[in-house]
SENUPA-250010 format. One line per 5 residues: number of its first residue (from 1); for each residue x, y, z of N, C-alpha, C. Coordinates in Angstrom, 1 decimal. Layout:
BEGIN
NUM	X Y Z X Y Z X Y Z | ...
***
This chain:
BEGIN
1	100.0 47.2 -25.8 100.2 48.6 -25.5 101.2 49.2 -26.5 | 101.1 50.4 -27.2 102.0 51.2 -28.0 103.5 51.3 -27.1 | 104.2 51.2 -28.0 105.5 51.5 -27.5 105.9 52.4 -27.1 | 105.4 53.7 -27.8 105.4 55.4 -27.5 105.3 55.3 -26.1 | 104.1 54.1 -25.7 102.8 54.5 -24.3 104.6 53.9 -23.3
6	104.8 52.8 -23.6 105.2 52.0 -22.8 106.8 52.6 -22.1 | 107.5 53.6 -23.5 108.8 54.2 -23.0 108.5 55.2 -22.3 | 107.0 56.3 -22.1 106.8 57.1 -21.2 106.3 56.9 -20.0 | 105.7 55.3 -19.7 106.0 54.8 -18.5 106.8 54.4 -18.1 | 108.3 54.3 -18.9 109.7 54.0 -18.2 110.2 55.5 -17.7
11	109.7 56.4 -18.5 110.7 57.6 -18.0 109.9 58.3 -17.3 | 108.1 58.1 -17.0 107.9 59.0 -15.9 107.0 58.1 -15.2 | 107.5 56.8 -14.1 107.0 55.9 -14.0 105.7 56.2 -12.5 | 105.9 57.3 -12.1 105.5 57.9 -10.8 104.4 59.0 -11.0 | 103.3 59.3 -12.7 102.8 60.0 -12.4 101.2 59.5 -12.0
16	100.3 60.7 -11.0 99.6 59.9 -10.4 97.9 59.6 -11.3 | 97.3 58.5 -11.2 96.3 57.8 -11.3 95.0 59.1 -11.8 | 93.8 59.2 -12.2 92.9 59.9 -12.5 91.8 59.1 -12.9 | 90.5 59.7 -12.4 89.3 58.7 -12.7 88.4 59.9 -12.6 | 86.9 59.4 -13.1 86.1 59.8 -13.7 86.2 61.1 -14.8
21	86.9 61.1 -15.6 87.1 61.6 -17.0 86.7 60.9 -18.3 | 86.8 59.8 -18.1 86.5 58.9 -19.1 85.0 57.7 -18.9 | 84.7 57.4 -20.0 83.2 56.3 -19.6 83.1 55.7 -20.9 | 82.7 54.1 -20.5 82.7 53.0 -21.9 81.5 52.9 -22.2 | 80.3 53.2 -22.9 79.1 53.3 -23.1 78.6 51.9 -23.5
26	77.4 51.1 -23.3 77.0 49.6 -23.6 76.8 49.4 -24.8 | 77.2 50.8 -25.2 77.2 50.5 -27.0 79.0 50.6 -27.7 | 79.8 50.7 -26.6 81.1 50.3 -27.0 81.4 52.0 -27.5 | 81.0 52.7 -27.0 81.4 54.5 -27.3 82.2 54.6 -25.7 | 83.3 56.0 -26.5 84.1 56.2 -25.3 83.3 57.9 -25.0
31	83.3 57.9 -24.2 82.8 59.8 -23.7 83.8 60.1 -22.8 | 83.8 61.2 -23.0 84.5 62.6 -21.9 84.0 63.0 -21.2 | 83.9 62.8 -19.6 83.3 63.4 -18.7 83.7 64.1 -18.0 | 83.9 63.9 -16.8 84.7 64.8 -15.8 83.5 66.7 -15.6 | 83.9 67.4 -16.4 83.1 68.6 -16.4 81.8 68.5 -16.8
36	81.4 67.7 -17.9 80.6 67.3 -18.7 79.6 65.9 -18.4 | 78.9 66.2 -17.2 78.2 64.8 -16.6 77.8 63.9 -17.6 | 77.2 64.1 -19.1 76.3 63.7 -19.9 77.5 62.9 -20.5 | 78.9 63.2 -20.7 79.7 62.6 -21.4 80.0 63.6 -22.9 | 81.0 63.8 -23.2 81.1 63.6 -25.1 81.8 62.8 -25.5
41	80.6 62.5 -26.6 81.5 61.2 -27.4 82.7 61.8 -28.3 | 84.0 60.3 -28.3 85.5 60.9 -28.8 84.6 60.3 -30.7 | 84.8 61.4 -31.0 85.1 60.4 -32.7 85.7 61.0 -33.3 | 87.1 61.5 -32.7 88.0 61.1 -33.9 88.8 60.0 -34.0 | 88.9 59.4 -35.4 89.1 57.6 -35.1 90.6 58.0 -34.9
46	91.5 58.4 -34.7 93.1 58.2 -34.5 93.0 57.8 -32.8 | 91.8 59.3 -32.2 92.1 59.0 -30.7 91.0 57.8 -30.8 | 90.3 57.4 -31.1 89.7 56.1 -30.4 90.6 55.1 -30.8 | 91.4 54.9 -31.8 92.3 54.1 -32.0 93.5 53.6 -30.4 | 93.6 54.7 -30.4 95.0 55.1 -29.4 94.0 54.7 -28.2
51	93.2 55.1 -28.3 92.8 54.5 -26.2 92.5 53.1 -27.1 | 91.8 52.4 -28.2 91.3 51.0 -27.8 93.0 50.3 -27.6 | 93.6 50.4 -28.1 95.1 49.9 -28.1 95.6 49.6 -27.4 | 95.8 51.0 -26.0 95.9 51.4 -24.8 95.1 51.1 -23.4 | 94.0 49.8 -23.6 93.1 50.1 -23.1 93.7 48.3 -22.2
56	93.3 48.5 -20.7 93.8 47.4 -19.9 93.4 47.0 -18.5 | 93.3 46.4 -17.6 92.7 46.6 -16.4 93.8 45.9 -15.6 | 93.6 46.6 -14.3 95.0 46.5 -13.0 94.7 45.5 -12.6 | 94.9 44.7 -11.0 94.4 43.5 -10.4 93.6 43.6 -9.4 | 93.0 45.1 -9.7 92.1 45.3 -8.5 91.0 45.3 -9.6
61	90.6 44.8 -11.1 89.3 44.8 -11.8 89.3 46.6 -11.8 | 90.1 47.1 -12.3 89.5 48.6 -12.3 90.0 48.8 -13.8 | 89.5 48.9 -15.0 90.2 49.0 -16.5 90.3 50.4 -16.5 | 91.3 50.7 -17.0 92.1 52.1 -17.5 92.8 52.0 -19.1 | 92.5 53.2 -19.6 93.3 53.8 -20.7 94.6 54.3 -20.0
66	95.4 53.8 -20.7 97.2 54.4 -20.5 97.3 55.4 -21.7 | 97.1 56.9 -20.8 97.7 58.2 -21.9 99.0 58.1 -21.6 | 99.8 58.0 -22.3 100.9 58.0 -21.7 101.9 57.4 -20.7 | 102.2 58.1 -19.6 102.7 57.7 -18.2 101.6 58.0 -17.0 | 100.0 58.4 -17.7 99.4 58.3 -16.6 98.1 57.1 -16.9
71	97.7 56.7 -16.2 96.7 56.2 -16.2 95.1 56.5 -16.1 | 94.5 56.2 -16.8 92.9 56.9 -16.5 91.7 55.7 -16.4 | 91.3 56.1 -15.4 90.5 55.0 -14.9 89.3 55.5 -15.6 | 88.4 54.2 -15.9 87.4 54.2 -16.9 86.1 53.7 -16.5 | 84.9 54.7 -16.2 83.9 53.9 -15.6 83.1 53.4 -16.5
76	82.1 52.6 -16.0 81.4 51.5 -17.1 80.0 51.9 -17.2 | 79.2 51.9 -18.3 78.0 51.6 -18.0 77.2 50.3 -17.8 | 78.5 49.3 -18.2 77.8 48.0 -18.2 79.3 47.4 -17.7 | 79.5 46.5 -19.1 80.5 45.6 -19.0 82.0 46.0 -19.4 | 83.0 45.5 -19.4 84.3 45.9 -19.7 84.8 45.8 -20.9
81	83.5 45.0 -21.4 84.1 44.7 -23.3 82.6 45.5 -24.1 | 82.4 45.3 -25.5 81.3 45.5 -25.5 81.7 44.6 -27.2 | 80.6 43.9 -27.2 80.9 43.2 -28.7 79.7 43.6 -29.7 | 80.3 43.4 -31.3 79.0 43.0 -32.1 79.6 42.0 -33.1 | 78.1 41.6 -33.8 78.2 39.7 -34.5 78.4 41.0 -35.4
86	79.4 39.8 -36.6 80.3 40.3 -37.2 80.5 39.1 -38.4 | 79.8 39.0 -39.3 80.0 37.9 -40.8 81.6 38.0 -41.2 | 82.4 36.9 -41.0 83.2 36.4 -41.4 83.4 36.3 -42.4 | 82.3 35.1 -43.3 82.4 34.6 -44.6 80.9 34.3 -44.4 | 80.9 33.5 -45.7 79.5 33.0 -46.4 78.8 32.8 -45.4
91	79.5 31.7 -44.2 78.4 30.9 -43.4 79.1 31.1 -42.3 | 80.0 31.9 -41.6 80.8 32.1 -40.3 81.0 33.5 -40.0 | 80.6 33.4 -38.7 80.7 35.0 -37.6 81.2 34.7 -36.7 | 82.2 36.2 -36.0 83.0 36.2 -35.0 82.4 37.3 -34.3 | 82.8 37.3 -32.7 82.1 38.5 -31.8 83.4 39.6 -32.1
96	83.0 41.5 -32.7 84.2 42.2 -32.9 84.1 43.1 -31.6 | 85.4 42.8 -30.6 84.9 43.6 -29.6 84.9 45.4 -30.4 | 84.6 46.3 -28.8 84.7 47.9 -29.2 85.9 48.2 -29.2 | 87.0 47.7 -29.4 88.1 48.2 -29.5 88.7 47.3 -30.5 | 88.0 46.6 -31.4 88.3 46.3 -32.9 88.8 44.6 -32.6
101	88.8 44.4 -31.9 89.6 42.8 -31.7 88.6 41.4 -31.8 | 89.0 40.5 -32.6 87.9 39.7 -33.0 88.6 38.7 -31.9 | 86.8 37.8 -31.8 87.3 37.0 -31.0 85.9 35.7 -31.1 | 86.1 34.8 -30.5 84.1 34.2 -29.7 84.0 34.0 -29.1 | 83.1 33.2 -28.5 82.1 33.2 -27.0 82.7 31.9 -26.1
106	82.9 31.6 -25.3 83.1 30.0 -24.4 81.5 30.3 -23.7 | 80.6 31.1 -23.7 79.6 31.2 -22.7 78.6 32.3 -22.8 | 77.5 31.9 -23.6 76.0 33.4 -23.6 75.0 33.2 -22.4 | 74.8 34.7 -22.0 73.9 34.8 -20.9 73.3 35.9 -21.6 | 71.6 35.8 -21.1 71.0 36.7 -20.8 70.2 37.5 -19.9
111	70.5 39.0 -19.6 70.0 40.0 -18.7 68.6 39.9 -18.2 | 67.9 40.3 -17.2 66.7 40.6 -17.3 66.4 42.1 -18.1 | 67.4 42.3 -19.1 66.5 44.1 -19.5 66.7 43.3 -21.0 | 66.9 42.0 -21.2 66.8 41.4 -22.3 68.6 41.5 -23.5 | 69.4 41.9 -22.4 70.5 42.2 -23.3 71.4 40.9 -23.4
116	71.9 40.4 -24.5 73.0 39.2 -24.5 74.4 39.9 -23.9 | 75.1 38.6 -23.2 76.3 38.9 -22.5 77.4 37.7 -22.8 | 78.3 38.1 -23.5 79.2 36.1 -24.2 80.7 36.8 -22.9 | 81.0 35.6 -22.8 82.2 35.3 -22.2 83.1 34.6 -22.8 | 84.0 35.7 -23.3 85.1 35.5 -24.0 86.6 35.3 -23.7
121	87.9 34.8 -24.6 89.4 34.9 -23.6 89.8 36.5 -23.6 | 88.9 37.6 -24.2 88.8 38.8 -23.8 88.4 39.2 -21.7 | 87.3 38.6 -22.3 86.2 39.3 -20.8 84.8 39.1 -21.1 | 84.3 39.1 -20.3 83.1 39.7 -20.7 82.4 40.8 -20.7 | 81.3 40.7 -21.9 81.0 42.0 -22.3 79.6 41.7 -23.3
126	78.9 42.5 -23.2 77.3 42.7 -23.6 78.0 43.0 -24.8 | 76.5 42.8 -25.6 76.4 42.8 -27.1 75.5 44.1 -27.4 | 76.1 44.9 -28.2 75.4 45.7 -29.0 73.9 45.5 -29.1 | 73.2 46.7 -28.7 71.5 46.6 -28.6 71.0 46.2 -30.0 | 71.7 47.1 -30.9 71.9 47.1 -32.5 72.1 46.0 -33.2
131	72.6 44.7 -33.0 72.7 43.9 -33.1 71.9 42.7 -32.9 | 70.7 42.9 -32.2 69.7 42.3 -31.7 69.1 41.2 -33.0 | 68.7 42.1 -33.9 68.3 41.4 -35.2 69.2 40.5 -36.0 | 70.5 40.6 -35.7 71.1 39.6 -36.3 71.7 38.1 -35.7 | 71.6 38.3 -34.3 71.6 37.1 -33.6 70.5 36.5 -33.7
136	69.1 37.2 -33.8 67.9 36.4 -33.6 67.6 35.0 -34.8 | 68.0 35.1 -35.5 68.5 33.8 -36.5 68.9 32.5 -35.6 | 69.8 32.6 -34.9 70.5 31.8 -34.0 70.2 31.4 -32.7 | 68.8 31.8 -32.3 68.2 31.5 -31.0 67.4 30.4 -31.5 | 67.2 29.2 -30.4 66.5 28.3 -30.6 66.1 28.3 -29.2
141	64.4 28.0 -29.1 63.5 27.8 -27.8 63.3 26.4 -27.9 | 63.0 25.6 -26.1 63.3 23.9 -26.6 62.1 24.2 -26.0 | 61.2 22.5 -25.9 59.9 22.4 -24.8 60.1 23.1 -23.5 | 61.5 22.5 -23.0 61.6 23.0 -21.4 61.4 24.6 -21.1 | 61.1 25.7 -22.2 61.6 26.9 -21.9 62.9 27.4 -22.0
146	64.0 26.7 -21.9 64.8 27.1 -22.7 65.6 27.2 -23.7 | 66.2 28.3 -23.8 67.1 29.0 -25.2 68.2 28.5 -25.2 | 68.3 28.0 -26.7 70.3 28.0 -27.1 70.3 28.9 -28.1 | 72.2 29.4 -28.5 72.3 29.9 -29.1 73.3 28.9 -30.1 | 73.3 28.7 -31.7 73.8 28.3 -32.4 74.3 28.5 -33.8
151	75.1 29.1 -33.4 76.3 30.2 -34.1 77.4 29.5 -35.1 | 78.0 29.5 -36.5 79.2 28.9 -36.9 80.0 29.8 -36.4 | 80.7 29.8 -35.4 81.9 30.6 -35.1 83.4 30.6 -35.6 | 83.8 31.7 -36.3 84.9 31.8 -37.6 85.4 32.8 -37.3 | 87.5 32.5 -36.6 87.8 33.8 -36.8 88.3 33.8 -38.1
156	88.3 35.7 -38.3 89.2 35.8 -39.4 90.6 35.7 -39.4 | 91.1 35.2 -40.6 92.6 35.6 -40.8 93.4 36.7 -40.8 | 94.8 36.3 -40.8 95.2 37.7 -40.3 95.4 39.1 -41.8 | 94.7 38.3 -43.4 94.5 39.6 -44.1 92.9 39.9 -44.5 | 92.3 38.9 -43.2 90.9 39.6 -43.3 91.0 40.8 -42.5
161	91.8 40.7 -41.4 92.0 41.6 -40.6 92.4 43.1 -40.6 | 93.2 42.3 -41.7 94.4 43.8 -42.1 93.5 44.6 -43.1 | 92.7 43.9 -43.8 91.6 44.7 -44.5 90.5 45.6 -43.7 | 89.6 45.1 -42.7 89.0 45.3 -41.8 89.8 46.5 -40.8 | 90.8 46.3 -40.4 91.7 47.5 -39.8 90.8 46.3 -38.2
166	90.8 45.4 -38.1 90.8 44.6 -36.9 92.2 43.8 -36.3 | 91.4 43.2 -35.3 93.0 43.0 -34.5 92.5 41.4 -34.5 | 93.9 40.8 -34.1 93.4 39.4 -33.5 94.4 39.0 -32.5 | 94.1 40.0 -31.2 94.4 39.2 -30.4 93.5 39.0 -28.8 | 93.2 37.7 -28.9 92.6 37.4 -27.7 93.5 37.0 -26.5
171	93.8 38.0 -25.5 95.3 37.8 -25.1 94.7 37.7 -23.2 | 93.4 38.5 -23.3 93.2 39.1 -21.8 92.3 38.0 -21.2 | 93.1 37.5 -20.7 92.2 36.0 -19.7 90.8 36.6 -18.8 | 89.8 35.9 -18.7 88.9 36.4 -17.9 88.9 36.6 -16.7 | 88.6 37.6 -15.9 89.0 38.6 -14.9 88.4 38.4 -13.9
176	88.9 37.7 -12.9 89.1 37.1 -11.2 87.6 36.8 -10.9 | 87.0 35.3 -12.4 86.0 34.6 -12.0 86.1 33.5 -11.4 | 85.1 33.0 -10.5 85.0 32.3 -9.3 85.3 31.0 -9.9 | 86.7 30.5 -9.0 87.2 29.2 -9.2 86.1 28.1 -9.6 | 84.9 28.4 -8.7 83.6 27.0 -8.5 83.1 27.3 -9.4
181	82.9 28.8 -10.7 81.7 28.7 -10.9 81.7 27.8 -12.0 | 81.2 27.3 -12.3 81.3 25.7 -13.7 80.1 26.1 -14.7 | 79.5 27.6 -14.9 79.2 27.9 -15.9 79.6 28.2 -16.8 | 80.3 28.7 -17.3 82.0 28.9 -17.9 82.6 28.5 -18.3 | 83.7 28.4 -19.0 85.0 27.8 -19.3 85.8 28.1 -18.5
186	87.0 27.5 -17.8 88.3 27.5 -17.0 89.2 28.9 -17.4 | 89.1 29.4 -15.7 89.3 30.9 -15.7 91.2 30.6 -16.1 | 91.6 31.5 -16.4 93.2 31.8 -16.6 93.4 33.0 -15.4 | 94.6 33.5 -15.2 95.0 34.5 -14.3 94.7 35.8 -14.9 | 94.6 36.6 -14.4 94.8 38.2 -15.5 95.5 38.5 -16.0
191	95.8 38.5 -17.1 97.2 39.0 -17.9 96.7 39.7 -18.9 | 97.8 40.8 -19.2 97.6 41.6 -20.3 99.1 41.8 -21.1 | 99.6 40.3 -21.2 100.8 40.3 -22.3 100.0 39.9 -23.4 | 100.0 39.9 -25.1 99.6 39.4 -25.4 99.7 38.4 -26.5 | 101.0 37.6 -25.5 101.4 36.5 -26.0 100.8 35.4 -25.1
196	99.8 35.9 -24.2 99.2 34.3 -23.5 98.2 33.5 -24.5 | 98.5 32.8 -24.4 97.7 31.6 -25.1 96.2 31.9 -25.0 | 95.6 31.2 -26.0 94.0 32.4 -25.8 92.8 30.9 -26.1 | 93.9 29.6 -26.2 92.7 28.6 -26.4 92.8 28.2 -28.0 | 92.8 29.6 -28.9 92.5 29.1 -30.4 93.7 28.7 -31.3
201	93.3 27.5 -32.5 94.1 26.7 -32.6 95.1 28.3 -33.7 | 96.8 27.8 -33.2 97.2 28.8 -34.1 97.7 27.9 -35.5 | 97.7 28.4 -37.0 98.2 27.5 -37.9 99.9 27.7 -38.2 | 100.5 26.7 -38.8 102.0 27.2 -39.2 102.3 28.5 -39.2 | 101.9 29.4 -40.2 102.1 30.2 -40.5 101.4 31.6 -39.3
206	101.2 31.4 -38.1 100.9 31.9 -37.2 99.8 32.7 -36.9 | 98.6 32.2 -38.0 97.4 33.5 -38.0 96.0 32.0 -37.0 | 95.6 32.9 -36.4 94.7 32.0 -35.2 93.9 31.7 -36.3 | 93.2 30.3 -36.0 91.7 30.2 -36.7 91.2 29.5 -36.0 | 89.7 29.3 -35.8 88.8 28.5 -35.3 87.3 28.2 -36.1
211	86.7 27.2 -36.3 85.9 27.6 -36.7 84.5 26.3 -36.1 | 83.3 26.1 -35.9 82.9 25.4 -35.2 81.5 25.6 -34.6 | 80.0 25.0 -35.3 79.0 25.6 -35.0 78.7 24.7 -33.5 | 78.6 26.0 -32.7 78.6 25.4 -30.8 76.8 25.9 -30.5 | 76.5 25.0 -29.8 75.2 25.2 -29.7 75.6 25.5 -28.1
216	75.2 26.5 -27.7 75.4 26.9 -26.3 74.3 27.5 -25.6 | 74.1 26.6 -24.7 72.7 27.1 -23.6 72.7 28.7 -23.2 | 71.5 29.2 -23.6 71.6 30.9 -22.9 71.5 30.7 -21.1 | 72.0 30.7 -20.7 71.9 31.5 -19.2 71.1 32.6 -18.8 | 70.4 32.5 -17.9 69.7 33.8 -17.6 70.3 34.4 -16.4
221	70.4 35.8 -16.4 71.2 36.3 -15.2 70.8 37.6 -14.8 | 71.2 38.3 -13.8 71.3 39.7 -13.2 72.0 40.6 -13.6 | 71.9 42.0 -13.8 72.7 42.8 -14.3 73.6 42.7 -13.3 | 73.0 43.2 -12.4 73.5 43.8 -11.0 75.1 42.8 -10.3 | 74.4 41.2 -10.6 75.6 40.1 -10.5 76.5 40.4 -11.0
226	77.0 41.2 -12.1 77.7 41.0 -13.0 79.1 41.4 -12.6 | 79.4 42.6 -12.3 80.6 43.3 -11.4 81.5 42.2 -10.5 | 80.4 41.2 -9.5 81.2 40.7 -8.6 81.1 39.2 -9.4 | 80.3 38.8 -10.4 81.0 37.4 -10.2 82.1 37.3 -11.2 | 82.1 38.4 -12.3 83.7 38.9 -13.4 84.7 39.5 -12.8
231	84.2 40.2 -11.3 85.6 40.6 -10.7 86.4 42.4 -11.7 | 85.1 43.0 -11.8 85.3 44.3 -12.7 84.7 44.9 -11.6 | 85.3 46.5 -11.7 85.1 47.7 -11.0 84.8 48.7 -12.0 | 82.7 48.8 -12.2 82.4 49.9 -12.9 82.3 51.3 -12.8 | 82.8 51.6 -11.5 83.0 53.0 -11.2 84.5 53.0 -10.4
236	85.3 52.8 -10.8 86.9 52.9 -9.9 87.2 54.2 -9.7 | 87.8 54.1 -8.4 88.3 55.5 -7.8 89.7 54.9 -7.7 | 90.5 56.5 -7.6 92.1 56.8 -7.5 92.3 55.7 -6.3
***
């Protein structure tokens, strides 16, 4: 969170909450709603900058942009992240979420409306419709009927980054999923410092890398599951 954001939540720590003004589109677009049912989309990149930065969820699964000292609750049309595959180098891709932060998958599911969903030390979050054609390289069908996906997964360093105007930090542990469920990788608590450990190996010089082609079973799943078994609130009220 910007520092600006953080000293005007020390000095006006009491102002109150607001919701339905804002909406995260499944294509990773922010709109303005409130007056305007249909939404408009923000593009000017400073303010999409400033909300992806600013952008965090409470411990009731309700994600909010911090303008300042208030908070603005953010409804969803899908999921809480929204990623696209993203070429690294020659022969390695990382998932870039919509708010610029590279990261990859512990876990791919797919929708019945056909959409991919990875589970990341972000969150989870659907993949770009747009991106469809470039994952399909990476799907493998077996006799049994099903799919894996088999990806060389490579983050960037941190002056691939600085080139890119990306971030690297995978800080936000996945969000109050079911102790039992063993589909998954091993949930962490919610945190949004982002010095929590995120799993990837860091080198001396402190820039994360990972790199490692994972063949990982697609899952098939429910849209509708999605809310309760990630423990996210796509329409939060005050």
């Amino acid at each position: 969170m910007d520092d600006i954001v953080q000293q005007a939540l020390a000095r006006w720590p009491n102002v109150p909450a607001i919701a339905g003004w804002l909406r995260l589109t499944a294509r990773g677009d922010w709109l303005l709603t409130g007056e305007v049912p249909a939404g408009v989309r923000i593009t000017h990149n400073n303010m999409r900058r400033f909300i992806d930065r600013n952008y965090a969820v409470d411990e009731r699964g309700r994600w909010f942009f911090q303008n300042g000292p208030q908070k603005v609750y953010v409804s969803l049309e899908y999921t809480p992240w929204v990623f696209s595959l993203h070429p690294v180098s020659d022969s390695g891709w990382c998932l870039l979420s919509h708010t610029r932060v590279a990261t990859r998958p512990t876990h791919v599911m797919l929708d019945e409306q056909g959409q991919f969903l990875f589970v990341t030390p972000l969150g989870v979050g659907v993949m770009r419709d747009t991106d469809m054609e470039s994952i399909t390289p990476f799907l493998r069908e077996h006799e049994d009927g099903l799919w894996t996906l088999d990806v060389p997964w490579t983050l960037p360093t941190a002056e691939q980054c600085a080139q890119r105007e990306w971030r690297l930090v995978p800080a936000l542990s996945l969000v109050a999923q079911a102790a039992n469920d063993e589909s998954v990788a091993e949930v962490s608590p919610v945190a949004t410092d982002v010095s929590v450990a995120s799993g990837f190996v860091q080198r001396d010089e402190g820039v994360a890398t990972a790199s490692d082609v994972s063949v990982m079973s697609v899952e098939n799943v429910q849209r509708a599951d999605m809310p309760t078994r990630f423990g996210f609130d796509a329409s939060p009220q005050v």
